[in-house]
C-alpha positions in Angstrom: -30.9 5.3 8.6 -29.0 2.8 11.1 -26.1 3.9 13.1 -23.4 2.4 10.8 -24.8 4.0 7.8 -24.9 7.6 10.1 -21.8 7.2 10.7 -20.3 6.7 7.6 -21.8 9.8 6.0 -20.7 11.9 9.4 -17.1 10.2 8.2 -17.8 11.7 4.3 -18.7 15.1 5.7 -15.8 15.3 7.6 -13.3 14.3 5.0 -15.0 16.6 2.7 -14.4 19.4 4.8 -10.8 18.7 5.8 -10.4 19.0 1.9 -10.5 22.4 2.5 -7.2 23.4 2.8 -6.4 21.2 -0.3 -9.5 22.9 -2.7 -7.2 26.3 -1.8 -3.9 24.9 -2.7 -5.8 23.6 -5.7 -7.0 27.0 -6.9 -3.4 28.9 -6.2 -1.7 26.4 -8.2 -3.5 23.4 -10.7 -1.7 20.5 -8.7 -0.5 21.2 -5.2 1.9 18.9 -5.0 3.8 18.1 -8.7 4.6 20.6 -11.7 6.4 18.8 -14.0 6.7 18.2 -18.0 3.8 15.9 -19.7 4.5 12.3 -20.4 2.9 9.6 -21.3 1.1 9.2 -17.9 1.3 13.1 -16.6 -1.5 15.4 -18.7 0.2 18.5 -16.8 -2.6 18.0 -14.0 -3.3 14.3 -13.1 -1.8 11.1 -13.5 -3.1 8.3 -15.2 -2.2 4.3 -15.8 -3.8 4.0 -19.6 -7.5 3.8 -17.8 -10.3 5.4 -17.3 -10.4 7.6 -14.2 -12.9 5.1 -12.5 -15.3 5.4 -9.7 -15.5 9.1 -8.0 -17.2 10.3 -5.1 -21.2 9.8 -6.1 -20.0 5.8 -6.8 -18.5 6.0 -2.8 -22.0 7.7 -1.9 -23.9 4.6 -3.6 -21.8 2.1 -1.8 -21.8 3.7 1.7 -25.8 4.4 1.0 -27.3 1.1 -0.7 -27.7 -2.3 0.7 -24.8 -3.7 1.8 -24.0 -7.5 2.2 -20.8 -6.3 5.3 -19.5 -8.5 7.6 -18.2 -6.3 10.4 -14.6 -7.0 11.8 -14.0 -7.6 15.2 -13.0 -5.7 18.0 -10.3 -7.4 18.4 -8.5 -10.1 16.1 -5.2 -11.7 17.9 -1.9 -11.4 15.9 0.8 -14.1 16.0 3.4 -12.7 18.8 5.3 -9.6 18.0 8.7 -10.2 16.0 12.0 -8.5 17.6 14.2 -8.5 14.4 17.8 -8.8 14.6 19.9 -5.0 13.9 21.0 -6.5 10.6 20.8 -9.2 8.0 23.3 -9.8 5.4 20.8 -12.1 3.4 17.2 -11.3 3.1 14.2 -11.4 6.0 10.5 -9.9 5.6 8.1 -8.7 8.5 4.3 -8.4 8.1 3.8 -5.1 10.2 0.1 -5.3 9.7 -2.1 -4.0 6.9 0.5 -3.2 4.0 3.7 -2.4 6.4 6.6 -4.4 6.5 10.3 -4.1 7.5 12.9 -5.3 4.9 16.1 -6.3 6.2 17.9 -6.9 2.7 21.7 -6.9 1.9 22.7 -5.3 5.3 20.1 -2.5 5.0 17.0 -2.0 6.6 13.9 -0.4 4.7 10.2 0.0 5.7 7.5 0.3 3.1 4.2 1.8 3.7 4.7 2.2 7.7 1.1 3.1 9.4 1.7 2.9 13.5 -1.1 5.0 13.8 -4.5 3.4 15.6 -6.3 4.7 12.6 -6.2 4.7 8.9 -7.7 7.9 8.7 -6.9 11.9 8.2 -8.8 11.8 11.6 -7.7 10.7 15.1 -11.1 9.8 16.4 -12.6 8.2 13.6 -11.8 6.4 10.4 -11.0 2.4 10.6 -9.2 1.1 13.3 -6.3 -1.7 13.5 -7.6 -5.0 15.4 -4.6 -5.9 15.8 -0.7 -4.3 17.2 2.0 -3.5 14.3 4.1 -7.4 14.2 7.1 -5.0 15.4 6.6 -2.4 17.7 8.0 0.9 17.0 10.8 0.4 19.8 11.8 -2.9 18.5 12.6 -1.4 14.9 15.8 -1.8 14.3 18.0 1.3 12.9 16.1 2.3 9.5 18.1 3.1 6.1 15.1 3.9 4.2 11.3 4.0 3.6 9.8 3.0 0.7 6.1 5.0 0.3 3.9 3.3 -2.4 1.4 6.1 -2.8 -0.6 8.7 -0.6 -4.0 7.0 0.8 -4.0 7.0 4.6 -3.0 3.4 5.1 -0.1 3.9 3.2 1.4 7.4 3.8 1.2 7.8 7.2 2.5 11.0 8.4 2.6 10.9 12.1 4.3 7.2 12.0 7.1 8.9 9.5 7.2 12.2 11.7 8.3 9.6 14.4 10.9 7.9 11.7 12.6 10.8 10.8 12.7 11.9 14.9 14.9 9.1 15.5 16.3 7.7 12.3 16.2 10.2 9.8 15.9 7.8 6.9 16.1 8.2 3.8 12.1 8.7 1.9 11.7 7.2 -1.4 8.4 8.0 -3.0 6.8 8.5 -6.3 6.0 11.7 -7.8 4.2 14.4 -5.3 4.1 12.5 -2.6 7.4 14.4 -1.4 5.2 17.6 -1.4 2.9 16.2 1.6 5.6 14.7 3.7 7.7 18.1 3.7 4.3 20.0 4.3 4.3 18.1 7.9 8.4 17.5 8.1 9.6 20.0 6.3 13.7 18.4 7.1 12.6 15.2 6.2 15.0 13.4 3.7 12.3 12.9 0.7 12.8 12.2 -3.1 10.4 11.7 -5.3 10.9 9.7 -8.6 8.8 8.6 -12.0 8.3 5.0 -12.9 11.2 3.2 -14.5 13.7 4.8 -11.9 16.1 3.0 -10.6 18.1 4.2 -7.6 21.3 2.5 -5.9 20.7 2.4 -1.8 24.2 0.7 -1.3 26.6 -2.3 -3.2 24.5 -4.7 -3.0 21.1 -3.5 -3.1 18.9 -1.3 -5.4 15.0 -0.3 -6.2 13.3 0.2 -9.2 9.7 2.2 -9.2 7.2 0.6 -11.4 3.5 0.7 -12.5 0.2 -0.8 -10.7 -2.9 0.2 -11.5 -4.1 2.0 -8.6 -4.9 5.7 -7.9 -3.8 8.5 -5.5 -6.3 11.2 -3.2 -5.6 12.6 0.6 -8.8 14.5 0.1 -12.0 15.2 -2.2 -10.0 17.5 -4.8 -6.7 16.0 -5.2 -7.4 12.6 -7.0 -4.5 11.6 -9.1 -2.6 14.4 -8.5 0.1 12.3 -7.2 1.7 9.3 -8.4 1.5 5.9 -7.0 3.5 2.8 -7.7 5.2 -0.7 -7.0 8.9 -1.6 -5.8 10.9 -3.4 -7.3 14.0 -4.0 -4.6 17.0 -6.4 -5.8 19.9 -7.9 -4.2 22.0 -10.7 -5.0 20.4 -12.5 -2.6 16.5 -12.0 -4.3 14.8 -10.4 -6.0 11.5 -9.0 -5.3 8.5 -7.3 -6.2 6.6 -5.1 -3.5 2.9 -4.0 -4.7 1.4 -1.6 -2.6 -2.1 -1.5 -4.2 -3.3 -2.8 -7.4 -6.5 -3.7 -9.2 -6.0 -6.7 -11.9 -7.6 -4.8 -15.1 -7.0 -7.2 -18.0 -4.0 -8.6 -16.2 -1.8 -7.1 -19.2 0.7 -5.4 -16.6 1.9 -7.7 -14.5 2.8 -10.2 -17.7 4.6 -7.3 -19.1 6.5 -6.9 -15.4 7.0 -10.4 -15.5 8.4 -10.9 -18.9 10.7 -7.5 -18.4 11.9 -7.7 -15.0 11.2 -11.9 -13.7 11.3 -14.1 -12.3 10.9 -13.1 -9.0 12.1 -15.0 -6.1 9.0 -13.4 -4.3 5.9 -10.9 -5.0 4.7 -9.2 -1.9 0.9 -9.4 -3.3 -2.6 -7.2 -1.7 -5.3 -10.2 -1.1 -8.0 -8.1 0.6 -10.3 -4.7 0.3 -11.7 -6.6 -2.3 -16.0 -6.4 -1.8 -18.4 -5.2 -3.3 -16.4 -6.0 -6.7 -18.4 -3.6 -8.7 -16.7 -0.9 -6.8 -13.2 -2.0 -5.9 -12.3 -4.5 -8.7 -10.7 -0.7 -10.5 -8.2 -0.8 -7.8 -8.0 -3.9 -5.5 -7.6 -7.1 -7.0 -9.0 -10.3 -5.2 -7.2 -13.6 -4.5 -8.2 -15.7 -7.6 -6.5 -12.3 -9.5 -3.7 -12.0 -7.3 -2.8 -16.0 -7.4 -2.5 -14.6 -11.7 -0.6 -12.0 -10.6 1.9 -14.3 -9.3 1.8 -16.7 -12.0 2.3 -13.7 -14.5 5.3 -12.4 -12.8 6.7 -15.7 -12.9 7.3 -15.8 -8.7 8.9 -18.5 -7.1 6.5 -17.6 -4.1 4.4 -14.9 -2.7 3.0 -13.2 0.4 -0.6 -11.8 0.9 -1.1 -8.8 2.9 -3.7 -5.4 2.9 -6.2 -7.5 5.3 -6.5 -8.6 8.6 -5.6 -5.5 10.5 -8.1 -2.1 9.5 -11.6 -2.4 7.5 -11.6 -0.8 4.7 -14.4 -2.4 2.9 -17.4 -5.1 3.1 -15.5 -8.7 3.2 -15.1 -10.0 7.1 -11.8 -10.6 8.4 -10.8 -14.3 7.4 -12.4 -13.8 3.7 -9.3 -13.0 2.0 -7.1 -16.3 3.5 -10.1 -18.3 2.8 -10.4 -17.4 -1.1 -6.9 -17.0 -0.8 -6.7 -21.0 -0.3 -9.3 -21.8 -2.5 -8.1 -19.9 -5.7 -4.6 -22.1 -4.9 -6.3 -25.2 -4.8 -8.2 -24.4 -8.2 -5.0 -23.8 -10.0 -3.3 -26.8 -8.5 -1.0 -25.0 -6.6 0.6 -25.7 -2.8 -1.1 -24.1 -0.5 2.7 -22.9 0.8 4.0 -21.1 -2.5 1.5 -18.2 -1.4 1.1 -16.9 2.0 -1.7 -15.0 3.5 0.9 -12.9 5.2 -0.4 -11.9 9.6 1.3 -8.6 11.5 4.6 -10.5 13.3 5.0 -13.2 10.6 8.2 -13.1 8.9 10.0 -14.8 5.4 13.7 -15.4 5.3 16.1 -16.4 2.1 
């Protein structure tokens, strides 16, 4: 066995036995972290998005284990230089943080969604995939947060210690879907959560409000807690735009996103994952690729969108400048500008 496969069964080892404290919550109560009544995407245990539950842990052991076409990322991969945003913005500017994080500064307020700061995506400070690259803000150059926005609970979305530093010196409001509120207060137990159910909508001032919404993704900080909290995508609207923020999403049958589109669009922008894409038999469940995510945007009826989840930690077997690349040929096969969609790089930012 070569180094890189050693290592990445030392890494499932590890997470199964830091699962530990989880598998005892588990057996006190059914689900740790939401008891709540059953609806049509709660069985009273797990949650669910109308499919099948999808690959589990002996499909992760075939990946890590079989012959793998991988093209490692590098060390290091340079960033554009890092942004220093202004302490307010009446209209509407976007940051690319890196990975999935960005700073909103929409309608006077100023949100984050899915901040990682950490070095690693991992429940683990010494391994787990590493950032290549420094957050497009750094943490001292954040301006005065209102609120974070929290898509779901996998390590490079929830990232405790970078919202344990948040609530230090901001204490902003933490907007989250169901269950996820139940891990942040196990680590901050003052911090300002709320958890909410898709099809919420929630007021943040006058002129600006969000709206939870499906994607069809999944939710696990361990072995023994898969599903058991909820995940979802933003919808956050002010006069100025209006916008859809996807965390995570596979494409499915594409059925979702036309519904999104023909219920809630147009959108002035859809803030689209491009990468953790490879090998498709595993990840096409959950992370769609740039030919679906160019649909995704034509679904939703956006004016324009911006491509982010690559670039920054490895998370699967596509190198570093795959996802721009199909990115730019899926645009040129539908006849589209190469402009309309964006493959989004950590210090990068979109104004209207």
């Amino acid at each position: 066995m070569d180094r890189r496969k050693l290592l990445s069964f030392i890494g499932l080892g590890a997470l199964l036995a830091s699962t530990g404290a989880a598998w005892a919550a588990i057996s006190r109560s059914r689900n740790p972290y939401y008891q709540g009544p059953v609806s049509d995407h709660f069985d009273g245990l797990v949650f669910s998005d109308g499919r099948p539950a999808g690959k589990g842990l002996l499909d992760v052991l075939r990946w890590q284990a079989g012959k793998r076409d991988r093209e490692a990322f590098p060390a290091v991969y340079p960033a554009p230089p890092q942004d220093r945003p202004p302490a307010r913005v009446e209209g509407v500017r976007i940051v690319h943080l890196g990975h999935a994080s960005f700073l909103y500064q929409i309608a006077g307020l100023n949100l984050l969604v899915d901040p990682v700061y950490s070095q690693r995506a991992s429940p683990f400070s010494f391994m787990g995939p590493k950032r290549v690259n420094p957050p497009g803000v750094a943490f001292d150059d954040l301006p005065p947060l209102d609120a974070v926005l929290i898509t779901h609970n996998h390590y490079d979305h929830l990232d405790i210690e970078t919202l344990a530093r948040l609530h230090r010196r901001d204490r902003p409001r933490m907007i989250m879907p169901l269950g996820n509120d139940a891990i942040v207060r196990a680590r901050i137990p003052d911090a300002r959560t709320e958890a909410h159910d898709w099809s919420d909508r929630l007021t943040l001032s006058d002129g600006l409000a969000v709206t939870l919404v499906p994607t069809y993704h999944w939710s696990a900080r361990g072995a023994f807690d898969r599903r058991m909290a909820l995940w979802s995508s933003f919808i956050i609207e002010a006069r100025a735009a209006k916008i859809l923020h996807v965390g995570d999403t596979g494409y499915h049958d594409g059925s979702l996103y036309e519904r999104l589109g023909a219920e809630h669009g147009p959108f002035r922008l859809a803030v689209l994952p491009i990468g953790a894409y490879e090998p498709r038999w595993f990840m096409s469940d959950n992370h769609m690729n740039p030919e679906e995510a160019v649909r995704v945007m034509l679904a939703l009826r956006a004016e324009e969108a911006l491509g982010h989840h690559w670039g920054t930690f490895q998370l699967t077997d596509e190198g570093v400048e795959r996802p721009p690349q199909a990115l730019k040929a899926a645009l040129a096969a539908a006849g589209l500008p190469q402009e309309r969609f964006r493959p989004m790089r950590p210090g990068l930012s979109w104004t209207a």
